[in-house]
C-alpha positions in Angstrom: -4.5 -4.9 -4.8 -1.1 -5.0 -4.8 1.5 -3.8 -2.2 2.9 -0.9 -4.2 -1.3 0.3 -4.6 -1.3 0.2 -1.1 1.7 2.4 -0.8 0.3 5.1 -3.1 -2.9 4.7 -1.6 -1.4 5.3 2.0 0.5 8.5 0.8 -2.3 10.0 -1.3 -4.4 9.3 2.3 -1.4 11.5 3.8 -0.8 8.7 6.7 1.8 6.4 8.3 2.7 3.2 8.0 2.3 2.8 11.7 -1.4 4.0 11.2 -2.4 1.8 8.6 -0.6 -1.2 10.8 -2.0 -0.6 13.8 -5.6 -0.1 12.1 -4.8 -3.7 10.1 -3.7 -5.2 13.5 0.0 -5.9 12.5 3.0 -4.7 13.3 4.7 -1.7 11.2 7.5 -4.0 10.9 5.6 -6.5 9.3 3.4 -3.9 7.3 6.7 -2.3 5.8 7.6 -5.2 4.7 4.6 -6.2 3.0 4.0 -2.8 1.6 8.0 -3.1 -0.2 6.7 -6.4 -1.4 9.7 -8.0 0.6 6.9 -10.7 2.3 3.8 -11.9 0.9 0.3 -11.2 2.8 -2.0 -13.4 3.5 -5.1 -13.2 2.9 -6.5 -12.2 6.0 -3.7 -9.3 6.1 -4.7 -8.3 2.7 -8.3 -7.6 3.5 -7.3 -5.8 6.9 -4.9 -3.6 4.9 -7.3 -2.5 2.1 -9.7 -2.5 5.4 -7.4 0.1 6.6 -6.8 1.9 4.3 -10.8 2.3 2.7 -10.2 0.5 -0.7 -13.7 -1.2 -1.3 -13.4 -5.3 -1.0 -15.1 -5.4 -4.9 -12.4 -2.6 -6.1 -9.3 -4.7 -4.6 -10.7 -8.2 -6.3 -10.9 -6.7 -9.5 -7.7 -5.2 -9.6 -6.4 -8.8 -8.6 -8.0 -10.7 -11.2 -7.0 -8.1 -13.7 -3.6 -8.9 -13.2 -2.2 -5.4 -11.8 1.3 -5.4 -11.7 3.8 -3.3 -9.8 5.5 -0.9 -11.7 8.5 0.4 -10.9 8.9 2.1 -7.3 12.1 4.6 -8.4 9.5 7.6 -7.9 8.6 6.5 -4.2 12.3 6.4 -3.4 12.6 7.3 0.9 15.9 9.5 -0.1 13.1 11.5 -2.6 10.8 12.3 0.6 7.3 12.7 0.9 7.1 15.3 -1.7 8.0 12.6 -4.6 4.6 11.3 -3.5 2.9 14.6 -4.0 4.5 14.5 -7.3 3.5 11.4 -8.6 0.0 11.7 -7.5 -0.7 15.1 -9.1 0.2 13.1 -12.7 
């Protein structure tokens, strides 16, 4: 999956990034990062995160090889809030 899956993911889940970190076993920093697609994860990171976060291992590879892309992040915008998220899921 791709970072910005993740990020929905987390806020549909209603958790933090430090959660999902600390269940991955990286650092929030690093998971911030990741999750704004600023750094690439490795592999291992990548299956922790999904790990984390419940998204079956067979879901995740297909999305992959699918191709997903990210699509624009405008409607996740921090200065929007959380309730952006609430928005976008209820689509």
């Amino acid at each position: 999956m791709n970072q910005l899956s993740w990020r929905v993911r987390r806020a549909a889940l209603g958790i933090r990034q430090r959660d999902v970190a600390n269940r991955a076993g990286i650092s929030q920093a690093r998971f911030s990062l990741l999750e704004r697609g600023e750094a690439t994860p490795t592999e291992a990171e990548s299956d922790a995160v999904e790990k984390a976060l419940n998204i079956p291992a067979d879901v995740a590879k297909v999305l992959i090889a699918a191709g997903q892309k990210p699509r624009s992040n405008d409607h996740l915008s921090a200065k929007r809030g959380r309730r952006s998220h609430q928005c976008f899921l209820q689509r």
